[in-house]
C-alpha positions as CSV (number, residue, x, y, z in Angstrom):
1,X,0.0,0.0,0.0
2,X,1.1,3.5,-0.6
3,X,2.6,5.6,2.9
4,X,0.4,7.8,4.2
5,X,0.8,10.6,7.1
6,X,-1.4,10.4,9.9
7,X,-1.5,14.0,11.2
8,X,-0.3,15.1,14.4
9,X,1.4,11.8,15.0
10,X,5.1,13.8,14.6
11,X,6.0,16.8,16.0
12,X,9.4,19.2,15.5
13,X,11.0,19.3,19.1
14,X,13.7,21.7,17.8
15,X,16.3,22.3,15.4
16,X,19.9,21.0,16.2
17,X,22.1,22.7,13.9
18,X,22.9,26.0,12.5
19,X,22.5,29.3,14.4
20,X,18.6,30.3,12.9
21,X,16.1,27.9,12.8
22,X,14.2,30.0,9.9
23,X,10.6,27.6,9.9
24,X,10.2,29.3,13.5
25,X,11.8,32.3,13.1
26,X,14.1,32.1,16.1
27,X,17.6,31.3,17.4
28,X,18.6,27.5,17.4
29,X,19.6,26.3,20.8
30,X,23.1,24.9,20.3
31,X,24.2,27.8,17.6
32,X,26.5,25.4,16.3
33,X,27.7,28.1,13.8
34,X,29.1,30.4,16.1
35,X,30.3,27.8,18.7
36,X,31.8,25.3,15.9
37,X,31.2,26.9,12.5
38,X,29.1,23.8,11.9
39,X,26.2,25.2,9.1
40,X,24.8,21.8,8.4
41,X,24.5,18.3,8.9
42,X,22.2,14.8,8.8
43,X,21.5,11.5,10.3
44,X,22.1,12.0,14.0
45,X,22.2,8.4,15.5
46,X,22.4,8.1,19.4
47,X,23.8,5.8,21.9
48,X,25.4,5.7,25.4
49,X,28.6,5.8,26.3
50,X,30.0,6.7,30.3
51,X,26.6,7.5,31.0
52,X,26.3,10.5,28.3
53,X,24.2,10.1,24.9
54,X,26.2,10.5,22.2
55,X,25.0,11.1,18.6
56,X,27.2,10.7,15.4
57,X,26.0,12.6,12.5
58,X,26.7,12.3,8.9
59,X,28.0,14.6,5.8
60,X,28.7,17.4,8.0
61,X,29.5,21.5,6.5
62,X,31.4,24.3,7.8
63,X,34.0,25.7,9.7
64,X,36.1,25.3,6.8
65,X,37.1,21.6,7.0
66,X,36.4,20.3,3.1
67,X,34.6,17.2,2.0
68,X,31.3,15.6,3.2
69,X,33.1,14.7,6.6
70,X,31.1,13.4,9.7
71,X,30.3,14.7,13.3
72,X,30.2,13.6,16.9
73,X,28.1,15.4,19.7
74,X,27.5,14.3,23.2
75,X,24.7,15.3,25.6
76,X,24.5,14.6,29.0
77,X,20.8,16.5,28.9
78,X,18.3,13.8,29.8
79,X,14.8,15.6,28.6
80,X,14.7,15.9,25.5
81,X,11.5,17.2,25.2
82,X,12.6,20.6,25.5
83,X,15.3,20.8,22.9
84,X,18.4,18.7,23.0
85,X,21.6,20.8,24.3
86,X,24.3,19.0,21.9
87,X,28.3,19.6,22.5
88,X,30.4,18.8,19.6
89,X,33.7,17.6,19.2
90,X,35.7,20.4,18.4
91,X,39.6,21.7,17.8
92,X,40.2,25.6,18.0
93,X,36.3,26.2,17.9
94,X,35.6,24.2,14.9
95,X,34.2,20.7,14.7
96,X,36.5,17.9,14.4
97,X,35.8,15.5,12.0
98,X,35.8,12.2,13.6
99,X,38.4,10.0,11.5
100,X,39.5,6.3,10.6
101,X,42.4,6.2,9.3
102,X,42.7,3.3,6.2
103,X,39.2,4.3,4.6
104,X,37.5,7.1,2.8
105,X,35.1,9.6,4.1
106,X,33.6,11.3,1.9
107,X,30.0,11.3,0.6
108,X,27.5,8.3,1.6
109,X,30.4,7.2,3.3
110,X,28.7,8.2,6.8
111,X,28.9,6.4,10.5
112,X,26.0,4.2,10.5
113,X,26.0,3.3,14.5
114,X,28.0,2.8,17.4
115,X,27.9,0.9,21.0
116,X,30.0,1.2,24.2
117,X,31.6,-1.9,25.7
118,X,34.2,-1.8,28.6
119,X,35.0,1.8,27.8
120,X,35.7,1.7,24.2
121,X,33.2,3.0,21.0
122,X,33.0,0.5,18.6
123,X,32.2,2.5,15.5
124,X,30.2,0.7,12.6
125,X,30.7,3.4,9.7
126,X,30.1,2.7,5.4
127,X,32.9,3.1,3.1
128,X,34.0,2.4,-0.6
129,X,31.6,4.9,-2.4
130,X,31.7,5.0,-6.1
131,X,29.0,5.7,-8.7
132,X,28.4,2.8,-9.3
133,X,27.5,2.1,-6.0
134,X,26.4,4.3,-2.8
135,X,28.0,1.8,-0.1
136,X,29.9,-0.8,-0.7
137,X,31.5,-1.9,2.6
138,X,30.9,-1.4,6.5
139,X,33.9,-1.3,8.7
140,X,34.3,-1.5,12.6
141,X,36.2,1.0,14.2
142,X,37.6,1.6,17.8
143,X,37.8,4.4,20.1
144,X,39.6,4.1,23.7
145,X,39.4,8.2,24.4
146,X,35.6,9.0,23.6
147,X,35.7,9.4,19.7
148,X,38.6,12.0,19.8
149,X,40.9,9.1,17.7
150,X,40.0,6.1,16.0
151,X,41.6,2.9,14.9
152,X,40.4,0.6,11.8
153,X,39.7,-3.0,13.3
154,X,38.3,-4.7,10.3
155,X,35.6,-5.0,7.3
156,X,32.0,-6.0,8.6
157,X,30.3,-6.9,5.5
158,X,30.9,-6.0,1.6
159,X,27.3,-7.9,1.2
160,X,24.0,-8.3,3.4
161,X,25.2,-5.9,6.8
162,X,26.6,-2.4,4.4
163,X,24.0,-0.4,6.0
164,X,23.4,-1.4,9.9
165,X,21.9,-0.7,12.8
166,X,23.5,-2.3,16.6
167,X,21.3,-2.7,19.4
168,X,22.4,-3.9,22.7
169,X,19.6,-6.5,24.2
170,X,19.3,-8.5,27.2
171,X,19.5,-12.2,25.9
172,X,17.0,-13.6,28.2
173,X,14.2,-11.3,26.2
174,X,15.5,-13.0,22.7
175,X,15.2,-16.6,22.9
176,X,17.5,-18.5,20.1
177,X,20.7,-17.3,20.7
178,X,23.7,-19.6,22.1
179,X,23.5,-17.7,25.3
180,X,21.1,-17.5,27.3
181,X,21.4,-14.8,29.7
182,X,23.7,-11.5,29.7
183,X,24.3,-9.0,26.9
184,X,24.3,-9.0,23.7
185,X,24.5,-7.8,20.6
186,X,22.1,-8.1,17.4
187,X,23.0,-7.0,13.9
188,X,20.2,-5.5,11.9
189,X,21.7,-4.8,8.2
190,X,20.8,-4.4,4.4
191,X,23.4,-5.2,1.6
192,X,22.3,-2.6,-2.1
193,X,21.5,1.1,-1.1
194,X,17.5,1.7,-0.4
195,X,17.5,-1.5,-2.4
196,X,17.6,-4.8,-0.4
197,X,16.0,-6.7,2.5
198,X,16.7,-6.5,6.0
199,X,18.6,-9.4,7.8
């Protein structure tokens, strides 16, 4: 069946980037201009790390750093129905990229999740860009100082898991797995761009 909007089921909260949020008419909250020079941005997927939510964003502009490079804000506000206060990670007052070296980063080449285990971000971010395709690897990436540096691991998938999502569960609420009890750590992923299943 065709998508349809059922109205009033969505509502705009705030707007996280930029200095002027011009729908409303008004000053953004985190004037990420001034603060970072950070004009624009996309994505903005969350997760918990050392008891702050962090949120990495995709192609990123401003402050003069070049390409379609990628963000990384933390928050430690916990009502986010009143706006989201977002800090980003910044050099001299402009964003800093976040980096792994041994891949590119440019367009569609964006961080696609992260979790926090013992301390360390394990960074799940798309790579190998071309035109003839949008995404053709995932990687896994480490962080042992909150984001600031980053260290290629290894490739994920070139096939079904390009694109994924990482959710931390407790295993007792997912019966099937090997283990039974503790943490874990399911996989959602889909292989062609906006063209594939889920697995």
């Amino acid at each position: 069946p065709d998508a349809f909007y059922v109205s009033g089921s969505t509502r705009k909260i705030c707007q996280l980037a930029g200095d002027t949020d011009f729908q409303w008419a008004k000053p953004t909250e985190n004037q990420t201009q001034s603060r970072y020079g950070l004009t624009g941005t996309d994505l903005g997927v969350p997760f918990t790390h050392k008891g702050m939510t962090m949120v990495l964003f995709g192609d990123t502009q401003g402050g003069g750093v070049s390409g379609d490079r990628d963000a990384l804000a933390f928050t430690t506000d916990i009502n986010p129905e009143d706006g989201l206060a977002l800090n980003f990670s910044a050099s001299n007052s402009v964003w800093r990229p976040i980096t792994v070296p041994g891949i590119s980063q440019n367009a569609y080449e964006v961080p696609l999740d992260a979790v926090s285990v013992s301390n360390r971000i394990y960074l799940y971010h798309s790579t190998d860009h071309s035109a003839q395709v949008a995404m053709g690897r995932s990687v896994v990436a480490v962080s042992t100082n909150d984001g600031t540096d980053f260290q290629l691991l290894y490739t994920l998938s070139r096939t079904n898991f390009i694109n994924v999502s990482v959710n931390e569960i407790n295993l007792s609420d997912w019966p099937g797995f090997p283990q039974v009890g503790g943490k874990g750590l399911v996989l959602f992923g889909s292989a062609a761009y906006r063209a594939s299943n889920v697995r």
